[in-house]
N, C-alpha and C positions, 0 to 999 in steps of 0.2 A: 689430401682431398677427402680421403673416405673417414675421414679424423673429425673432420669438419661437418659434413653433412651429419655424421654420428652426433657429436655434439649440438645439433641446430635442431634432429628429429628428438634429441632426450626432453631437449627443452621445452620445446614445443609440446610432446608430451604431459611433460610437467607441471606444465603450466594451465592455470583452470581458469576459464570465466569469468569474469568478476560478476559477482552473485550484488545485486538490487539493493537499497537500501531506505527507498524513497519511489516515487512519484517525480517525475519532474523537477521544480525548485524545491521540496517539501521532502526531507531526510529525516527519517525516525530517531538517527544516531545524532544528527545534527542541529536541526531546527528547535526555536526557541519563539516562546511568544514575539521578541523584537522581533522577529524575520517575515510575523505575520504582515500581509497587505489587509486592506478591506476593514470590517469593523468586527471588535474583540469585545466578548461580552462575559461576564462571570458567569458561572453553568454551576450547579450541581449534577456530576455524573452516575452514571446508572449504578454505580458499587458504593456510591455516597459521599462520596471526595467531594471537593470543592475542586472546580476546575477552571478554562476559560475556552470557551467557544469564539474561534474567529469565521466569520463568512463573509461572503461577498471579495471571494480571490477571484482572479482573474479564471475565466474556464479553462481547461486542457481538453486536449481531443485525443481520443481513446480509440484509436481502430476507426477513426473518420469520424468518430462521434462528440459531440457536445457534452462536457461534463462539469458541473456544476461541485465547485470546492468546498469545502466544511472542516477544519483542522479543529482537532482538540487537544489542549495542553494539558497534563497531571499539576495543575494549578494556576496562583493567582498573579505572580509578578512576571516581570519579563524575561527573568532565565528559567521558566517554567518548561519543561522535555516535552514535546512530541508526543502524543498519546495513539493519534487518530488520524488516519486521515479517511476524509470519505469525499467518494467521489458519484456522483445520482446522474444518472445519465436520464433523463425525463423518456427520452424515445431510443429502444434500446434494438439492436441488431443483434439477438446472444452472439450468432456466427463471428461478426466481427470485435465484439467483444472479447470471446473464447478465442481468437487468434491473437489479440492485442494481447491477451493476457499471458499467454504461450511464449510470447516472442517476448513480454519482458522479464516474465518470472520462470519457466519452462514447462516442465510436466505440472500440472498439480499434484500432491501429496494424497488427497482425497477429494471422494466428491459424495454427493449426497441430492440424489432428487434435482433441485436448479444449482445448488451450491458447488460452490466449488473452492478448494484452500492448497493455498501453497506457503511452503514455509523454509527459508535459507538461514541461514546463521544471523542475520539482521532481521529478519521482519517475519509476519504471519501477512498473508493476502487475504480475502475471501472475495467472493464473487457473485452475490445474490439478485436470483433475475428472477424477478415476478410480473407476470405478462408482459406488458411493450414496456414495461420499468426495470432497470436495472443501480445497484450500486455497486460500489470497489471500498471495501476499506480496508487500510494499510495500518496495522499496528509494529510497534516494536515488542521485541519477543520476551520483554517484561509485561507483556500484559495479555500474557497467554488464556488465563483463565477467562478476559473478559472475549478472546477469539473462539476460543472454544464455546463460551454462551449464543455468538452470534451462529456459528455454524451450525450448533445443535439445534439451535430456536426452530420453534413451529413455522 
């Protein structure tokens, strides 16, 4: 008996969280322009890529709130990766945002003034809230430099 509960507290121990990967249906690790819904447009991205902008996903609700979808792919065909995901919340509660984001990413890594970034073996978060406007954007941790632009920005 004391064998047993020994072995069930190691494991239990042991065993970690499963750490975030994504947003909802939208996985940095996974997702590809086919998976996008709504309408996909070709972009030029901010680093100079060619890429492709999907909008008009269905919204997700963020700590009770309305968010408006925005995915970006690192190009133009339909196995193009995940780049971005952005989430614009028009009318924004930071409170219940900063607890949405707590409960799906944990502590954050850093913070800075409204921002806020968290970062797991999968993805970079950030969390910028500027007056009653807030957004969420979710990269994969191949696109470190373009997080680090976002979270440093003025």
């Amino acid at each position: 008996m004391k064998r047993a509960f020994l072995i069930c507290a190691l494991a239990a121990c042991s065993s970690k969280e499963a750490e975030p990967s994504g947003v909802a249906n939208w996985d940095v690790t996974k997702t590809t322009v086919k998976d996008a819904t709504g309408r996909c447009d070709k972009t030029d991205l901010p680093d100079g890529r060619r890429g492709t902008w999907c909008f008009m996903q269905p919204p997700l609700s963020l700590g009770g709130q309305k968010a408006d979808v925005d995915l970006y792919f690192g190009g133009e065909g339909p196995d193009a990766k995940l780049i971005e995901i952005q989430l614009k919340l028009n009318v924004c509660d930071t409170e219940k945002l900063d607890a949405w984001a707590r409960t799906s990413f944990g502590q954050p890594a850093e913070r800075k003034g409204a921002r806020a970034m968290w970062k797991n073996r999968y993805l970079y978060a950030l969390v910028i809230a500027d007056g009653g406007h807030c957004m969420v954007r979710v990269l994969p941790l191949s696109e470190e430099k373009e997080a680090q632009r976002i979270f440093t920005a003025p």
